[in-house]
N, C-alpha and C positions, 0 to 999 in steps of 0.2 A: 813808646812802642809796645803793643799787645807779644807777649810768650805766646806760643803754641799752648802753653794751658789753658791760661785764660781763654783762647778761641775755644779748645773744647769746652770751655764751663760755658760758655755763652751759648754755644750750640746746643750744649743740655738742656739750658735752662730753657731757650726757646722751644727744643723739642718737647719740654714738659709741659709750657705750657699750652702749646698748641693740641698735645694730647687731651692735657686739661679741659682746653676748649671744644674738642672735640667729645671726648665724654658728655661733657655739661647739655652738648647742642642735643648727642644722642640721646639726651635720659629726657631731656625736654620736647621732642619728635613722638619719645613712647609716653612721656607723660599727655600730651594731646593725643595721641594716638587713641590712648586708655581709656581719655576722655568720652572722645568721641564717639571708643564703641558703646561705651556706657549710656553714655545719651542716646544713641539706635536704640541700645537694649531698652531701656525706659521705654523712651516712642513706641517700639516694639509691641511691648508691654501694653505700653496704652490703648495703642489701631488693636491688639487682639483683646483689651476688656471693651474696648468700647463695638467693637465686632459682634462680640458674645453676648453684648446687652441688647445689639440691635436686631439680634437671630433671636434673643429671648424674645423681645418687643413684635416681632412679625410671627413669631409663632404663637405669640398670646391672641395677637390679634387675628390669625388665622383659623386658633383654635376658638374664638370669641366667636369671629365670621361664623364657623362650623356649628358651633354651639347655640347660635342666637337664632331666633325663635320669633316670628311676628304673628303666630298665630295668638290667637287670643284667645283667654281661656276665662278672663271675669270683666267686667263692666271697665274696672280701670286698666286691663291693657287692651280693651277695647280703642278707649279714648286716646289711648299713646297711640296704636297703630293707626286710628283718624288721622291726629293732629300729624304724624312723619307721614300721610302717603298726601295729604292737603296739603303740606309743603310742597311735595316734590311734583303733584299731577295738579294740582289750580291753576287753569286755563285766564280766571277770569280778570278783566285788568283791575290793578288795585282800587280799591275805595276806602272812603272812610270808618268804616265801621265793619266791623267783624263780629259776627253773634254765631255761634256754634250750639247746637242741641246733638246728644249722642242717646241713643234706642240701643240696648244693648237686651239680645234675645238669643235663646239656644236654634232658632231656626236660622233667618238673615237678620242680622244685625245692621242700623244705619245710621248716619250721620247728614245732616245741613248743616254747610256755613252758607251765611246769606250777607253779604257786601250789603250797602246803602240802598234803601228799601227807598219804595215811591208810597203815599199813603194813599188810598181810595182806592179805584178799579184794578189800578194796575196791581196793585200788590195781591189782591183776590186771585186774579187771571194766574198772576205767579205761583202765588200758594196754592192753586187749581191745577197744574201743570204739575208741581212738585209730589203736590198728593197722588197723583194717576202715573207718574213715574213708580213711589213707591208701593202702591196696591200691584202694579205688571210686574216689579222687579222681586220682591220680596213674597209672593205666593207661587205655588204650583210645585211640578218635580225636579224643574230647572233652576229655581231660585240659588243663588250664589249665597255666597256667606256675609257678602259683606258691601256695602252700598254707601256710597257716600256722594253726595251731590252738592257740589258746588253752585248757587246762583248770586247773581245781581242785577242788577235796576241801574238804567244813566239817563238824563235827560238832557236833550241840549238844547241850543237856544233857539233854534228854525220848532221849539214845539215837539218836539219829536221823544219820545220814549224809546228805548231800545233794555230788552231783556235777554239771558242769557240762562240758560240752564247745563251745568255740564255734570252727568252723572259716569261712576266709572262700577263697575262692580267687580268684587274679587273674591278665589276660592282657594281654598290651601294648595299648594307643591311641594310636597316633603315638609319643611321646616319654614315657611315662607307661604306669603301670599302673593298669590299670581294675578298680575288683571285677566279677565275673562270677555270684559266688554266692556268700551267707553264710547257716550253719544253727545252733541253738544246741539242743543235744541234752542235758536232764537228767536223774537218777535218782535216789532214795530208798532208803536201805536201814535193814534195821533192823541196831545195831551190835552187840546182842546175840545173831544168828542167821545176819547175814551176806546174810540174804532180800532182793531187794527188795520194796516196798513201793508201795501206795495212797497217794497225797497226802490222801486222808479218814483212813488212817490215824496221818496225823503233825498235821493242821490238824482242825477244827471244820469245820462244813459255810459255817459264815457268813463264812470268811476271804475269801469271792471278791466277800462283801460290801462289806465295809472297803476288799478292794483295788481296788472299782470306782469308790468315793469319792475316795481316795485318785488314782486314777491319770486318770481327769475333769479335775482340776486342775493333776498333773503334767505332763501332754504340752500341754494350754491354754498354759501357761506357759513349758515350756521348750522348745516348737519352733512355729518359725513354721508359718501356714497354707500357706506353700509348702512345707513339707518336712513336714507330716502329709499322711496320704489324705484322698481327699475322705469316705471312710466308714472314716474311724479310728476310732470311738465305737463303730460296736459291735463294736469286738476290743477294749473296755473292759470292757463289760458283766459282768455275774455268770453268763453264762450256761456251761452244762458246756464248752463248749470251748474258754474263755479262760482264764486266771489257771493253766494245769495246769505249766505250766514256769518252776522255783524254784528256789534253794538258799536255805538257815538260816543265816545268819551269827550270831555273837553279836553282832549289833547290828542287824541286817534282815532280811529277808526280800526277798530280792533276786528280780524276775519278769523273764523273757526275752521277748520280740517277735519273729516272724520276719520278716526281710526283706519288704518290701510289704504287712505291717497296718496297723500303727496308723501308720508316714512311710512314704514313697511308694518305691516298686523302686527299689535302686540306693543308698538309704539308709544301709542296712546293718541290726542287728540289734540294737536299743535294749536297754536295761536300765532297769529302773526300784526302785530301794529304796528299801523303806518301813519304817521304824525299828519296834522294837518298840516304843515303848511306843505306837505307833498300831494295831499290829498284832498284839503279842505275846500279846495273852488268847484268841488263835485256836490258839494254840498246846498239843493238848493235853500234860499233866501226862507221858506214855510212850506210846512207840508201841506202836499198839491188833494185837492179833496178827490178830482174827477179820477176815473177807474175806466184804466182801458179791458176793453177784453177782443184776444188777439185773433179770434172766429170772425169776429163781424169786420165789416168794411171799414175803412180808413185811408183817408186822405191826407196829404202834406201840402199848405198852403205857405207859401213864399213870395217875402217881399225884398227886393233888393233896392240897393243907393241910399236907404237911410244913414240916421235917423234925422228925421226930419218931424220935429214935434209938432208942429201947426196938423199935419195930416196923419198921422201917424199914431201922435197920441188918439185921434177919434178912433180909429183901427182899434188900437188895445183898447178899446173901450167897448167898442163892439164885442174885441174876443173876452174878455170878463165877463162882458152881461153874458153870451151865450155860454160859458163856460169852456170855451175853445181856447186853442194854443196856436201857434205856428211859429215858421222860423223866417227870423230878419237877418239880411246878412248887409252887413255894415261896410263903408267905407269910414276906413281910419280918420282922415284928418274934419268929420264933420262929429267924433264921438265926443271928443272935450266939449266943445260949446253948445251941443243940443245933443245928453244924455236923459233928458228927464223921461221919454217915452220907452227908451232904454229900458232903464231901471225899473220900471212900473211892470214893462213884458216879463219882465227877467220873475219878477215876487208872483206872478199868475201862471210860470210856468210854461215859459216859453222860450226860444232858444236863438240864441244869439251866434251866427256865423259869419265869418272872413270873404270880405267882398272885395279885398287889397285897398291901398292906403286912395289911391284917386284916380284910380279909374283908367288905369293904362292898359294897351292890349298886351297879356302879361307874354303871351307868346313870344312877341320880339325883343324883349326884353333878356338883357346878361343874368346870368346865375347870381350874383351879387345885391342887383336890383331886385329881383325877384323874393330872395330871402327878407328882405329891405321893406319890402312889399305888406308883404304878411307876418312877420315877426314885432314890427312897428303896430301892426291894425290890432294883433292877438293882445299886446302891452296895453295899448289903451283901451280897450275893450275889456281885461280884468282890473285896471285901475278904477274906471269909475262906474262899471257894472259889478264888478266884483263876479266875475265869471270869465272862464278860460274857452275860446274857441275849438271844438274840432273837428270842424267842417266848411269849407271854401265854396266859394262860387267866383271862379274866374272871370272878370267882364267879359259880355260878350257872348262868351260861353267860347271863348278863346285860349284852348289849353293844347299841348304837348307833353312830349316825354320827358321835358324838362321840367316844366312848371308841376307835372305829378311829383317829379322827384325832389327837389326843392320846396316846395311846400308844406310836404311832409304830413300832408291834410288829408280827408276824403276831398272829393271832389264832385261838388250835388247840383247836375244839371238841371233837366226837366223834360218832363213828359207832354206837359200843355202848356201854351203860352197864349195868353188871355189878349195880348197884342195891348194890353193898357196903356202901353209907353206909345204907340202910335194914333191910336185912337181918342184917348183921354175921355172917355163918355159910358159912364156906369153902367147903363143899359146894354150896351154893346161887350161890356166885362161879363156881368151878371150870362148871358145869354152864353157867352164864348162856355162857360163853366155848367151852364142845362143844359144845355145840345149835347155833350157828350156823353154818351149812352154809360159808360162804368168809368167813374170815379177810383174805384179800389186799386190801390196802391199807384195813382199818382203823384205828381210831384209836379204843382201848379204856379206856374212865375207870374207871378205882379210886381206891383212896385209902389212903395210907400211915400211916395212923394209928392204923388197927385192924388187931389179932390176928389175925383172922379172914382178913383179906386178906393179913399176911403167910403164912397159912397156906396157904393157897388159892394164893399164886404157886410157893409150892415145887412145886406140885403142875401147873400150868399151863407150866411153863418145858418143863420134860422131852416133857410132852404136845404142845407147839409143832414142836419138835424131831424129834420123830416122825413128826410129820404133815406134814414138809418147809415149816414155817416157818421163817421168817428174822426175829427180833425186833432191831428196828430204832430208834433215835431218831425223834423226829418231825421233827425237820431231815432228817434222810438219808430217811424216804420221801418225803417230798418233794421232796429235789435229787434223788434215781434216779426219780421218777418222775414229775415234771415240765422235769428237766434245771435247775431254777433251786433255791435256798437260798427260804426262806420271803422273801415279799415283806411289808413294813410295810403294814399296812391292808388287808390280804388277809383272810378267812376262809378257814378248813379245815375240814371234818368227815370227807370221806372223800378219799384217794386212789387214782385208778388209772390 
């Protein structure tokens, strides 16, 4: 049995050591405690050195910005401020080779870099261009300080040369050089002749089409609203005075901007490339020799329900000897097995349209079918032409407000109809097409399937000719003589 002592010693002891425990927990709460501010304070310490280094870091580099200096004052920071403004302003797409020359003068100062050169004509033309750049830019009381131009040379496989010249000039602002003016100057030649060239004669009429879709999205995307114009969209458009300045890469088709179209003065002089396989079936098969001029008369001859080689090919034989074009518009399921008159129209420059797959009256026809129709005929038609349709001719001459909007095509009627399908008798074609007092700006339906009508073109080409016609595609009278490429959902019968 425990005394009353004993229970008070126990009571002690446990009050002691519970104290005990208690001390020990406190000193070990302030011992972390201690810790803990210590390690803030450190941190602390750290966020405010590494703070102070980074306020030093931005005020160097502030004071560096403030301090730095691109004007140039000897030969060698001539060259530095070439080589940083050729980085940041070369328009031109890459090549293989890069050659720099720097003119350093107390008047204007200049620089060429020149990308992969062509040997012979073209490179003359080029260095010709280049030189009369610098004789305008570098003399007088206007001359800038400092001139630098960018060019290069591509050739692609259709034959085709394409040159580029992009010059930028710049004058001091305080501590810094400002651009003053930048121009991008291109040219086409042909490589077999040395000629320059038409951009109609290197591209399809509908290239300005693709490039307006195409470049809608580009500039949306890659520049803000402060650095577009406020009317950049329509130096997008398809219209005759946009998309005319290009070179052919083997891999784009590279378009040039002038200073203050589509970004705002002061910009500079964008580029934009658009790869071929978006663009490349714009491309014709060789450069076309014949030269329209868009004053004199011109005609559009038309043959539909091809291809049909037996008669067809004599046609395109006809239109090469006379140096003539027109347009075939094809039904789909005869292009696989009889393309070869096809192909042959396509390389002399002439144009291949959507006739639908066989021949249904598209009218009656569901939205489905219709799509069906013409998306089928358009597939086979670039598979083994290697050309993209964009221009319909409904059978019939059987359309609505459906079949426009569905199709998604022009849609190219006619102004005379030669009655060839009824009559089959060349003399009676031939004659349908002389009686008609003005040719200018029709749109002439035949049909490629009869004899008769191959007969009757030999005989009508020479007779065009004579009488100061220009036989034309139905895209090309249309862009020379409305300024635009056939629009989707458009009709045509006649132009003028």
């Amino acid at each position: 049995m425990t005394n009353g002592t004993d229970l008070n010693n126990i009571f002690d002891n446990n009050l002691d050591e519970r104290m005990a425990q208690a001390i020990h927990e406190d000193r070990k709460r302030r011992t972390q405690r201690d810790r803990r501010r210590r390690k803030k304070a450190a941190r602390r310490k750290v966020a405010l050195a590494i703070f102070a280094l980074a306020a030093a870091f931005c005020l160097c580099v502030g004071l560096a910005k403030i301090l730095h200096s691109d004007v140039f004052d000897d030969e060698k920071e001539f060259q530095e401020f070439a080589d940083d403004a050729f980085a940041a302003q070369s328009v031109c797409p890459e090549t293989d080779t890069d050659q720099r020359e720097y003119h350093f003068s107390e008047g204007t100062s200049y620089a060429v870099m020149r990308g992969d050169w062509i040997n012979g004509d073209t490179k003359s033309l080029l260095d010709e261009k280049i030189d009369d750049i610098i004789k305008k830019q570098t003399k007088g009381k206007d001359a800038a300080m400092a001139l630098l131009i960018d060019a290069a040379a591509y050739e692609y496989e259709n034959g085709t040369i394409s040159t580029v010249v992009h010059y930028t000039t710049y004058n001091p602002d305080g501590r810094h050089m400002k651009i003053a003016d930048a121009q991008v100057q291109t040219n086409l030649f042909d490589k077999a002749t040395g000629k320059g060239v038409d951009s109609l004669q290197v591209l399809n009429v509908n290239y300005k089409t693709k490039a307006q879709e195409y470049a809608e999205k580009y500039f949306s995307k890659t520049y803000n609203k402060k650095q577009r114009s406020e009317d950049w969209e329509r130096f997008v458009t398809s219209d005759d005075t946009n998309f005319n300045k290009f070179v052919i890469t083997k891999d784009e088709i590279a378009f040039f901007f002038d200073d203050g179209t589509v970004l705002k003065e002061g910009e500079g002089t964008p580029a934009m490339g658009v790869p071929l396989r978006i663009i490349g079936s714009t491309i014709r098969p060789a450069v076309l020799e014949r030269y329209i001029d868009k004053n004199k008369p011109m005609v559009a001859l038309t043959y539909d329900d091809g291809p049909y080689s037996k008669t067809e090919g004599k046609i395109v034989d006809a239109l090469a000897k006379n140096g003539c074009v027109a347009t075939f518009f094809y039904l789909g399921n005869r292009v696989k097995d009889d393309h070869k008159s096809a192909v042959k129209a396509v390389k002399i420059g002439c144009e291949l349209g959507n006739h639908s797959w066989n021949h249904p009256v598209m009218s009656q026809l569901e939205t489905k079918e219709i799509i069906s129709q013409i998306s089928k005929t358009n597939a086979v038609i670039y598979k083994y032409c290697g050309v993209e349709p964009v221009v319909a001719r409904a059978p019939y001459g059987e359309y609505n407000d459906k079949v426009l909007k569905r199709t998604g095509m022009a849609q190219i009627m006619w102004s005379l109809d030669t009655e060839d399908w009824k009559t089959r008798d060349a003399d009676a074609t031939v004659k349908a097409i002389k009686n008609t007092k003005n040719l200018d700006g029709k749109i002439v339906l035949m049909h490629s399937i009869y004899d008769s009508t191959a007969e009757a073109t030999e005989t009508i080409l020479p007779w065009l000719k004579e009488n100061g016609y220009q036989t034309v595609t139905v895209s090309e009278l249309i862009k020379y003589r409305t300024g635009k490429p056939p629009q989707p959902g458009k009709v045509y019968k006649k132009v003028k």
